[in-house]
C-alpha positions as a Markdown table, in Angstrom:
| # | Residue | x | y | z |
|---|---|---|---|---|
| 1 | Unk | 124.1 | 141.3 | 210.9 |
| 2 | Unk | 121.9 | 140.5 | 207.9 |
| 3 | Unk | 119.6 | 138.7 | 210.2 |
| 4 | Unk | 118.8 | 142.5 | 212.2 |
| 5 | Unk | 118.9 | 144.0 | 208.9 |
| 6 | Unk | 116.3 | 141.7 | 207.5 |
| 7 | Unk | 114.3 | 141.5 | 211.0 |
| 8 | Unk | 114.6 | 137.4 | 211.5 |
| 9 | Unk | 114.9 | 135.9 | 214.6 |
| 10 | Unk | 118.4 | 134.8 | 216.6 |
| 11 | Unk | 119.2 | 138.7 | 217.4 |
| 12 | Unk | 118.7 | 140.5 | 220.8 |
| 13 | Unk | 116.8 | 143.1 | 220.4 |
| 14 | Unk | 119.2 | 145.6 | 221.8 |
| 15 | Unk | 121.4 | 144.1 | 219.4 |
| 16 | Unk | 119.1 | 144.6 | 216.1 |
| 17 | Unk | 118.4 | 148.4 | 217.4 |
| 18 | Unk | 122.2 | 148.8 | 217.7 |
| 19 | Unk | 122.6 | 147.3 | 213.8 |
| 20 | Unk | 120.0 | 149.4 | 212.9 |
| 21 | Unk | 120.9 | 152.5 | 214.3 |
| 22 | Unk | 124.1 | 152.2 | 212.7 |
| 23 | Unk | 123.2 | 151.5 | 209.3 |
| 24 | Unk | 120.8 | 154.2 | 209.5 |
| 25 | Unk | 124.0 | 156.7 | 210.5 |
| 26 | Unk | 126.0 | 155.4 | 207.2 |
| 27 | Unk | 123.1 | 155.7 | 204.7 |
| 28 | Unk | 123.2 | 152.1 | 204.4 |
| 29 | Unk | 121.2 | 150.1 | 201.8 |
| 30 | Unk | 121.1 | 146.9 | 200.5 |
| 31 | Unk | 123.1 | 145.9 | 197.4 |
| 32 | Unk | 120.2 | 144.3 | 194.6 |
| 33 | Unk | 122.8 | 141.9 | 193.5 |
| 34 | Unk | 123.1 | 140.0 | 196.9 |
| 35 | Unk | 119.4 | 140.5 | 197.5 |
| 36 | Unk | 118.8 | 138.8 | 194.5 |
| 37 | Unk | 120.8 | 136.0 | 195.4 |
| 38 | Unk | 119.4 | 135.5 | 198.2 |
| 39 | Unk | 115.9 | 134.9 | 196.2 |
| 40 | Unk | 114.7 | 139.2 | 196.8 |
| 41 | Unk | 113.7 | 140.8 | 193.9 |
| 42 | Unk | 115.8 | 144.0 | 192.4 |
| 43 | Unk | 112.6 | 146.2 | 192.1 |
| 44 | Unk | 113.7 | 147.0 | 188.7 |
| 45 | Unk | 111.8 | 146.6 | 185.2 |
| 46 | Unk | 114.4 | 146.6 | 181.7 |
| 47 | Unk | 113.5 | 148.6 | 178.6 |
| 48 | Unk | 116.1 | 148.3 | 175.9 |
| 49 | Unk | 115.8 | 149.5 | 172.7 |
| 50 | Unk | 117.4 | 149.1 | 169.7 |
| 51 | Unk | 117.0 | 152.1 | 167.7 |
| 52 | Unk | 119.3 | 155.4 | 166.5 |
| 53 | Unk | 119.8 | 157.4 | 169.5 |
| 54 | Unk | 119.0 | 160.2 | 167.5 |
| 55 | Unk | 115.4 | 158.9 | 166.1 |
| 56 | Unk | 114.7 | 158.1 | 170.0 |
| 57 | Unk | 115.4 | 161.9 | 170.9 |
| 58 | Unk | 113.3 | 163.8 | 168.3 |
| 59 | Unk | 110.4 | 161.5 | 168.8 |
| 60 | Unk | 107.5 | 162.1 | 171.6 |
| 61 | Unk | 106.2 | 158.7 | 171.5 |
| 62 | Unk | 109.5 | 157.6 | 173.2 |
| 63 | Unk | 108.9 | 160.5 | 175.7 |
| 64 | Unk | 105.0 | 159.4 | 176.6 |
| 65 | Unk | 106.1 | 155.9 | 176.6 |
| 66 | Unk | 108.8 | 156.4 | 179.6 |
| 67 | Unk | 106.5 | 158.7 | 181.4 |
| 68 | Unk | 103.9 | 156.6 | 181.8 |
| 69 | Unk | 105.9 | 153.2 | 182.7 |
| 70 | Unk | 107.7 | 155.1 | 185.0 |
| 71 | Unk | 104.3 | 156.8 | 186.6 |
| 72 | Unk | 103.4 | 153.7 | 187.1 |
| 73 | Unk | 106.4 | 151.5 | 188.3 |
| 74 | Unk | 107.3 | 154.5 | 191.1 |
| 75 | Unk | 104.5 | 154.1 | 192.4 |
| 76 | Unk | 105.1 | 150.8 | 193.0 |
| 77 | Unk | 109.0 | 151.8 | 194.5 |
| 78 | Unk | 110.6 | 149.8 | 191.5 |
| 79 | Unk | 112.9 | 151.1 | 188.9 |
| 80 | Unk | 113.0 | 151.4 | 185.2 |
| 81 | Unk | 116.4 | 150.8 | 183.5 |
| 82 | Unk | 116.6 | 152.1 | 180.2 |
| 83 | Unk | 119.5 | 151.1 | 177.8 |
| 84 | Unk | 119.4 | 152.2 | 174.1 |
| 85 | Unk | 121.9 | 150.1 | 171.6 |
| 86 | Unk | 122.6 | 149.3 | 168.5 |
| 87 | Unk | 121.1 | 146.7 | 167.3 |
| 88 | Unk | 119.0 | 143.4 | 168.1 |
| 89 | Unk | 122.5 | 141.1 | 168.7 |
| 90 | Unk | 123.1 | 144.1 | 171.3 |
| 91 | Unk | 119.3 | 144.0 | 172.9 |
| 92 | Unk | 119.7 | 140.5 | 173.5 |
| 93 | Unk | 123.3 | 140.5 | 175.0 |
| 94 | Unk | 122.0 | 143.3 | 177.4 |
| 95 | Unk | 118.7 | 140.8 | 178.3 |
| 96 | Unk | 121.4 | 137.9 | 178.9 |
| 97 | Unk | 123.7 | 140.1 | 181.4 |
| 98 | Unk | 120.9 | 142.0 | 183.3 |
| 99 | Unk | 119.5 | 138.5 | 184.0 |
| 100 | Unk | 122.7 | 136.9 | 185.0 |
| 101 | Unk | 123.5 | 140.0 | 187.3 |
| 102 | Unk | 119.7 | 139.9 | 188.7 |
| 103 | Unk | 119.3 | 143.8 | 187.9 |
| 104 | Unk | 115.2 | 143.6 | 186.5 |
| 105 | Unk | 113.0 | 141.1 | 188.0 |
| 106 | Unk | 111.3 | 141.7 | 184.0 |
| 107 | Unk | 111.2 | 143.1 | 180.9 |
| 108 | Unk | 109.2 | 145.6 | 178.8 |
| 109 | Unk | 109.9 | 145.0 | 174.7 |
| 110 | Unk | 109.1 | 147.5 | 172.2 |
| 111 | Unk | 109.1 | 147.0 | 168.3 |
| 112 | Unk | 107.8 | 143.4 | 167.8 |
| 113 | Unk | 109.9 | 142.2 | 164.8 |
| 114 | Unk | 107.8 | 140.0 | 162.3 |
| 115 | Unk | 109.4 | 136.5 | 163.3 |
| 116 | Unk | 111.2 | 137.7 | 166.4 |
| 117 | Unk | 114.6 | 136.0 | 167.9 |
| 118 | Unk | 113.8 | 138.0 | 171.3 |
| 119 | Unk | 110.9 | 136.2 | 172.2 |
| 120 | Unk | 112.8 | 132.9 | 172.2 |
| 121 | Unk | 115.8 | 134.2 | 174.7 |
| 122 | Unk | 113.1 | 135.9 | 176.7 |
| 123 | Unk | 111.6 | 132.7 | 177.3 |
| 124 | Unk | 114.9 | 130.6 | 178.0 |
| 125 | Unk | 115.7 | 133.1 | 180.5 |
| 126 | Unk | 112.4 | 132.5 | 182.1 |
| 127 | Unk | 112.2 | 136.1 | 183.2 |
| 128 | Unk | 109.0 | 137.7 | 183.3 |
| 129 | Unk | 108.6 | 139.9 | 179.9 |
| 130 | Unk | 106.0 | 142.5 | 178.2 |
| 131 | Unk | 105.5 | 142.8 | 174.5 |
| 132 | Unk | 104.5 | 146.0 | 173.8 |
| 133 | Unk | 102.9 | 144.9 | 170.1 |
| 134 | Unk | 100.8 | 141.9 | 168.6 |
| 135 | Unk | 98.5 | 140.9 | 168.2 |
| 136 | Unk | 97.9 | 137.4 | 169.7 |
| 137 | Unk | 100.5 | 135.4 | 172.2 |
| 138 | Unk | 104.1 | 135.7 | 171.4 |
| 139 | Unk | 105.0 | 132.5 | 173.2 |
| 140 | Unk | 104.0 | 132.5 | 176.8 |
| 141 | Unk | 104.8 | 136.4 | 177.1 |
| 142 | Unk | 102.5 | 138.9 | 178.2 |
| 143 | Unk | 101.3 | 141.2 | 174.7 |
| 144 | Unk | 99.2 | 144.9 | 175.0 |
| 145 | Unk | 98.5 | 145.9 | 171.5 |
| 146 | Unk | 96.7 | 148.2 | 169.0 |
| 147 | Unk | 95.3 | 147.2 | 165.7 |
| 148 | Unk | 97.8 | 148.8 | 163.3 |
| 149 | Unk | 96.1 | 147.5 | 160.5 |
| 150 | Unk | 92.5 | 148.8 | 161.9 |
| 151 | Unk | 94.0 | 152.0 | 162.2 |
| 152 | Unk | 95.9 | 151.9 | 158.9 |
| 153 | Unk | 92.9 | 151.0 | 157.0 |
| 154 | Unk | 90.7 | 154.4 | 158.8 |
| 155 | Unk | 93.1 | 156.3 | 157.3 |
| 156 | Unk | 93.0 | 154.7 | 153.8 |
| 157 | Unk | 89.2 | 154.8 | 153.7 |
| 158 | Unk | 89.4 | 158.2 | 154.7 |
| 159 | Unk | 91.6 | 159.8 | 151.9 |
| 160 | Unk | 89.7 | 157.4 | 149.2 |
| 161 | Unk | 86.6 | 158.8 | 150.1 |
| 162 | Unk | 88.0 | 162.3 | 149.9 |
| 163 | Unk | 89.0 | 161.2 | 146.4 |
| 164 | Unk | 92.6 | 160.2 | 146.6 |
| 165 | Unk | 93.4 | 157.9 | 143.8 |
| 166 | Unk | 97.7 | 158.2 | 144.6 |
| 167 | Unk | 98.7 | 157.3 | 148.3 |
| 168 | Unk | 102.0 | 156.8 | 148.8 |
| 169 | Unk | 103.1 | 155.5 | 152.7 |
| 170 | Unk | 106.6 | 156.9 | 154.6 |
| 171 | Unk | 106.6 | 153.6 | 156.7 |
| 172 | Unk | 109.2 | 153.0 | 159.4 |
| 173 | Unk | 111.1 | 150.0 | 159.3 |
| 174 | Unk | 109.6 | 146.8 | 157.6 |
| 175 | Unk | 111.1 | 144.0 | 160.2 |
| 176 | Unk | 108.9 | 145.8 | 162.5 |
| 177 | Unk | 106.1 | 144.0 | 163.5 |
| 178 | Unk | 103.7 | 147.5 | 163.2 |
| 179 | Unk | 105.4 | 148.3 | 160.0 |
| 180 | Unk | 104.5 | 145.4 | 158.2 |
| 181 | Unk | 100.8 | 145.0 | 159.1 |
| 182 | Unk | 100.5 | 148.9 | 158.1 |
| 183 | Unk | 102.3 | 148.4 | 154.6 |
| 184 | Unk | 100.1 | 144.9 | 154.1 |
| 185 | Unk | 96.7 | 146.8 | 155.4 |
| 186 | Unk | 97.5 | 149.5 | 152.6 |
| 187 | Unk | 98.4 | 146.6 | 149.7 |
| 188 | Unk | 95.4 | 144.5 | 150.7 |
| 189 | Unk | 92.6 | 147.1 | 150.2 |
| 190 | Unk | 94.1 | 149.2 | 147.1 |
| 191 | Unk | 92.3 | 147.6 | 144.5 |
| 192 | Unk | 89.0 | 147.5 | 146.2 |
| 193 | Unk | 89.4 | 151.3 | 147.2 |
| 194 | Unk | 89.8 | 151.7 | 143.0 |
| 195 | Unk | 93.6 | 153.0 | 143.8 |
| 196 | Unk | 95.9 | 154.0 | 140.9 |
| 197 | Unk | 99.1 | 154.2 | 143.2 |
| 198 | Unk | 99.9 | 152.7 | 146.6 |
| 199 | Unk | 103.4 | 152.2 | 147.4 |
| 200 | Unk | 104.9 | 152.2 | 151.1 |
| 201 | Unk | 108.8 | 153.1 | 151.0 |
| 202 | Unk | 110.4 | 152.5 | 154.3 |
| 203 | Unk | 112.5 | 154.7 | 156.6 |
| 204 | Unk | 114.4 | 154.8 | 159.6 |
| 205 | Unk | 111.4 | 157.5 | 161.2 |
| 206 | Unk | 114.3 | 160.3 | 161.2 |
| 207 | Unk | 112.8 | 164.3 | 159.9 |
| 208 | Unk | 116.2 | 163.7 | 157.6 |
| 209 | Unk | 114.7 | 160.7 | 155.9 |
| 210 | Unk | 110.9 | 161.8 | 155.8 |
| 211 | Unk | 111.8 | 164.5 | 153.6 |
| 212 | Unk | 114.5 | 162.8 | 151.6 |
| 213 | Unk | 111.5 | 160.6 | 150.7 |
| 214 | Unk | 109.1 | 163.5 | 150.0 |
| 215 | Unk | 111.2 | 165.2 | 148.1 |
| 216 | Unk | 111.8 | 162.2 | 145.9 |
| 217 | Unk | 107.8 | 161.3 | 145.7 |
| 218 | Unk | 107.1 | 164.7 | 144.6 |
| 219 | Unk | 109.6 | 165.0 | 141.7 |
| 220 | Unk | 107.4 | 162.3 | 140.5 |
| 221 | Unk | 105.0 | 162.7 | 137.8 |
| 222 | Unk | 102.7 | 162.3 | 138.6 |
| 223 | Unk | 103.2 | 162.3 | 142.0 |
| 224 | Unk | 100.9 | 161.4 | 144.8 |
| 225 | Unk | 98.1 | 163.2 | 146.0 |
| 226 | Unk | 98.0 | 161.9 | 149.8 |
| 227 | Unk | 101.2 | 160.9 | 151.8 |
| 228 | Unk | 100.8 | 158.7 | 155.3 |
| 229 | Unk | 103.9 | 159.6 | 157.6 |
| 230 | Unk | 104.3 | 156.3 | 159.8 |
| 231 | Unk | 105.2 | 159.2 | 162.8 |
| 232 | Unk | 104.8 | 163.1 | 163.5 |
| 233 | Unk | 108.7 | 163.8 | 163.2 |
| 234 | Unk | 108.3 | 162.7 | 159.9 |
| 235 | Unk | 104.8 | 163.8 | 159.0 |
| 236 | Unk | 106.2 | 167.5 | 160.1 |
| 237 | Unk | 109.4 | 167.1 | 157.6 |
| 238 | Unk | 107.5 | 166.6 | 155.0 |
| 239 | Unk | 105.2 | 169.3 | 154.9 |
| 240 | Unk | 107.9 | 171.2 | 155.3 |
| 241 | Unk | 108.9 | 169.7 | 152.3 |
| 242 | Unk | 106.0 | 170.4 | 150.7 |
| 243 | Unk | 106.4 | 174.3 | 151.3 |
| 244 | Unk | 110.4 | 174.3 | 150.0 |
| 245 | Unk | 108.8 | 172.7 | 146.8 |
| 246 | Unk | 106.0 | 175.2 | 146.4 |
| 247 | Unk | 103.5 | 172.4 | 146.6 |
| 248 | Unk | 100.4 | 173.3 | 148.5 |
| 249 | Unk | 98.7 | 171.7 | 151.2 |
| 250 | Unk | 96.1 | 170.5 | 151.2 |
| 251 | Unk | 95.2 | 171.8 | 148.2 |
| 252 | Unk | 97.7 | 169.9 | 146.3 |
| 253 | Unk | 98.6 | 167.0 | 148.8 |
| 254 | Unk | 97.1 | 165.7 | 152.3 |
| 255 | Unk | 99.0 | 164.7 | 154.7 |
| 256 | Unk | 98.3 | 162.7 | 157.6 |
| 257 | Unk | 100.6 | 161.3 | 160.6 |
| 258 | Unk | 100.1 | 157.8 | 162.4 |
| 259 | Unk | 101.4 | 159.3 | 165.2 |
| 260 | Unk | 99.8 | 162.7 | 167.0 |
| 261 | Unk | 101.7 | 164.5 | 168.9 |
| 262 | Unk | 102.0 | 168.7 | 170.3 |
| 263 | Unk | 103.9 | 168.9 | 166.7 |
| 264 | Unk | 101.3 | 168.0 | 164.6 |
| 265 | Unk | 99.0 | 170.5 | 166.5 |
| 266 | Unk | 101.2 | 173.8 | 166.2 |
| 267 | Unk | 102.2 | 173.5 | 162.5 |
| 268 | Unk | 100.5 | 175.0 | 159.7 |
| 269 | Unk | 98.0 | 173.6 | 158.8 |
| 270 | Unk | 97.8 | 171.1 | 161.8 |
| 271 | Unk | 98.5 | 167.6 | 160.3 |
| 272 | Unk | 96.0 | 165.1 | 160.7 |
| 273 | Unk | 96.7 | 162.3 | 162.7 |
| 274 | Unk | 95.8 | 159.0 | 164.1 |
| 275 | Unk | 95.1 | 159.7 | 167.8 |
| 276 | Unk | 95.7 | 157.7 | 170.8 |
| 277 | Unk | 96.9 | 158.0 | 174.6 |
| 278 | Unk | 100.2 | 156.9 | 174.9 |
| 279 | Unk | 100.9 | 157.8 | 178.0 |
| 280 | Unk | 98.1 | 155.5 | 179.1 |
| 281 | Unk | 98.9 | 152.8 | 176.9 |
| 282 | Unk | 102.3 | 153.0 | 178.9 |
| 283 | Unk | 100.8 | 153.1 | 182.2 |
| 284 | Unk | 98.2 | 149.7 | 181.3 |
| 285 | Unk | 102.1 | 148.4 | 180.1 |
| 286 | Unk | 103.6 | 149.0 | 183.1 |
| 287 | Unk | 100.2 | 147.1 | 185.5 |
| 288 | Unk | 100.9 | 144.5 | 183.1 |
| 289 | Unk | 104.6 | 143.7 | 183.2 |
| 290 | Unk | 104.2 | 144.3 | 186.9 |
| 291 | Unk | 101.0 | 141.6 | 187.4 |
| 292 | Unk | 103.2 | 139.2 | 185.3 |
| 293 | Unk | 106.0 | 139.5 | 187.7 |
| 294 | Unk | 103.4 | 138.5 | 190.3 |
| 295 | Unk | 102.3 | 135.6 | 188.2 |
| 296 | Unk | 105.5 | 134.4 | 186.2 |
| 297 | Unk | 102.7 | 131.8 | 184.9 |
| 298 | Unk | 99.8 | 133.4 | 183.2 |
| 299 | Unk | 100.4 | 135.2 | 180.4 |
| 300 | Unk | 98.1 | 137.8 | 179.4 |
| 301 | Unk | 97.2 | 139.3 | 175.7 |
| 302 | Unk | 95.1 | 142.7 | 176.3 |
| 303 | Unk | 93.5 | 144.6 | 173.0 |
| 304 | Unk | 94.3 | 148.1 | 173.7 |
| 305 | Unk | 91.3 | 150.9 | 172.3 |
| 306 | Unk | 92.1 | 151.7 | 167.9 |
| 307 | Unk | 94.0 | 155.1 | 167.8 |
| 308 | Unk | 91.3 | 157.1 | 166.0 |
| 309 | Unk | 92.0 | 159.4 | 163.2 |
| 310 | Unk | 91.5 | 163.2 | 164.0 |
| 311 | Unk | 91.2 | 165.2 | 161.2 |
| 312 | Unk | 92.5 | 168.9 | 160.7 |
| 313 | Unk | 93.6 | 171.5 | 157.7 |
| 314 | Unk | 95.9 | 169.1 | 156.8 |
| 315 | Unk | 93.7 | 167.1 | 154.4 |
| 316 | Unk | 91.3 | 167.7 | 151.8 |
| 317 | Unk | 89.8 | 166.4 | 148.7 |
| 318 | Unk | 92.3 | 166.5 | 145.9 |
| 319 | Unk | 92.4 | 168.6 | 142.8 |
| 320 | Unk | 89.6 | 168.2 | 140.4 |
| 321 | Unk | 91.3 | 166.7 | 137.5 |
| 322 | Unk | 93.1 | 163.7 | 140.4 |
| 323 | Unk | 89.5 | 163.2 | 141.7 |
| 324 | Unk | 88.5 | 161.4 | 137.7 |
| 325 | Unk | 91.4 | 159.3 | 137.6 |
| 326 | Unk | 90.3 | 155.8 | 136.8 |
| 327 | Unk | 92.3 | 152.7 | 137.4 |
C-alpha cells in the first residue's frame, strides 16, 4: 500500500489507482510521525516561548511576529507549532519531545538569554534552529538580529540633547539577551552624555508592572525627567500613569517606547517610539530557519536594519530649571 501511496515501483497500475481512489474516498493522509521515520520531513517549524501567557496576549510584537513566520512558512505548506510555557526547564523539555516524536523538522528561538542553556540542547539535538537575537554566532545556529544597543543609544542621545539630565529605563527582563545590552548601552554612555541619573529597573513587560514602576519613580524627588519603556504595553501604562498623578507630558516628563505599535499611535500625545518592521523581520526569520533546514550545515548570522526612533508629542525638552542641572 505505502508503495502506491508514495508512487514507487512494484504496484500495477490499476492497483495504485485503486489504492488511490480509495484513500482519496476516506480523506486519507499521512501520519508525520511515520513519515518521519521513514526519513520525510514533518513540514512543521517549533516556536516555544517561555513567557506569562498574559504578557504574550497584551503585546503586538508577539502578534507581528506569528504573522509574519506564518506568511511565510504557509507559503511554503509547512506548519508553525506554537507552545507557550513556563519557564526555560519547560522550553527545553518541549525541544527534547518534539524532536523525539519528529513533529518540527526546526526551530525558531525568541529571547536570547545572556549565557544561554538552549543553545547547547539545540545543538545536541542536531536539529536545525533560528535565534531570533545576537549578535554574532550562537554556536553553529542560524542568528537574525537588531542592534539593541545602536538603538538604545538613539534614544539616549536623543533625550540628552533635548536636555534630559534624569533618565530612568522600565527594562524587561535582565537574563534577556536584548535586555542586558539596552541596560549596558544606557550605563556605558551616562557620564559622557553629562547624566545626573540613569537607572534601568527591570520588569516582567506587563501594563501592571510598567505603572507600578512609574508610579514609584515619580514619587521620587526628584524624579526623572525622561522614562524609556522597553515595550508599548508598558510605555502606554505609564503615561497613563502620568495623567492619574497630575504629572504632565511632555511638559514635565517624555516618554518614549522601544517598541511602536497602533498603541503608541492613538494615545494622547502619541508616544515616541523606536520604529521597526516586525512583521518583516518575522518573514526574513522564517526564509532563514527554512534555508537552514535546507542546509543543516551552514549557519548564517544576518544584521537586520536599526529600528529608528520616530519622534511625536510624547517628548520634549524638559523644564527650565532640569535643563541647568549639572553633574
Amino acid at each position: 500500500m505505502s508503495f502506491a501511496l508514495n508512487g514507487r515501483p512494484g504496484v500495477s497500475e490499476a492497483t495504485r489507482e485503486r489504492i488511490l481512489r480509495i484513500a482519496k474516498e476516506m480523506n486519507w493522509r499521512p501520519h508525520s510521525a511515520a513519515r518521519a521515520l521513514g526519513g520525510a520531513r514533518a513540514d512543521a517549524v517549533g516556536l516555544v516561548v517561555a513567557r506569562p501567557v498574559e504578557t504574550i496576549g497584551v503585546e503586538p510584537f508577539f502578534g507581528q511576529l506569528l504573522a509574519g513566520l506564518q506568511a511565510e512558512l504557509s507559503a511554503k505548506s509547512i506548519a508553525l507549532h506554537l507552545m507557550v510555557v513556563e519557564d526555560t526547564a519547560a522550553e527545553i523539555e518541549v525541544y527534547r519531545r518534539w524532536v523525539s516524536e519528529h513533529r518540527v523538522d526546526a526551530f525558531v528561538v525568541v529571547d536570547l538569554q545572556v549565557k544561554d542553556p538552549r543553545i547547547a540542547v539545540l545543538e545536541e539535538l542536531q536539529v536545525p534552529s533560528l535565534i531570533l537575537g545576537g549578535p554574532g554566532r550562537h554556536g553553529g545556529l542560524t542568528s537574525v538580529w537588531a542592534d539593541d544597543r545602536k538603538a538604545m543609544l538613539s534614544v539616549v542621545e536623543y533625550l540628552a540633547a533635548l536636555g534630559h539630565r534624569r533618565i530612568a529605563h522600565l527594562a524587561g527582563m535582565p537574563a534577556f539577551h536584548h535586555t542586558a545590552r539596552r541596560m549596558r548601552a544606557l550605563r556605558d554612555h551616562a557620564k559622557r552624555l553629562e547624566l545626573i541619573d540613569a537607572v534601568s529597573i527591570p520588569t516582567d513587560y506587563s501594563d501592571a508592572q510598567g505603572a507600578a514602576a512609574t508610579r514609584t519613580l515619580l514619587a521620587r524627588s526628584p524624579r526623572p525627567t525622561a522614562i524609556i519603556y522597553d515595550s508599548d504595553v508598558m510605555a502606554v501604562a505609564g503615561l497613563a500613569v502620568a495623567a492619574e498623578m497630575g504629572v504632565s507630558v511632555p511638559d514635565e516628563l517624555s516618554i518614549v517606547s522601544f517598541e511602536d505599535s497602533v498603541l503608541t499611535r492613538i494615545v494622547h500625545p502619541p508616544i515616541t517610539a523606536l520604529v521597526r518592521d516586525t512583521f518583516a523581520l518575522a518573514r526574513q526569520a522564517a526564509r532563514s530557519v527554512l534555508a537552514a533546514i535546507e542546509d543543516p550545515g551552514s549557519a548564517r548570522d544576518l544584521e537586520t536594519a536599526t529600528p529608528i526612533l520616530t519622534v511625536r508629542g510624547s517628548t520634549s525638552p524638559p523644564p527650565g530649571d532640569a535643563i541647568h542641572e549639572t553633574v
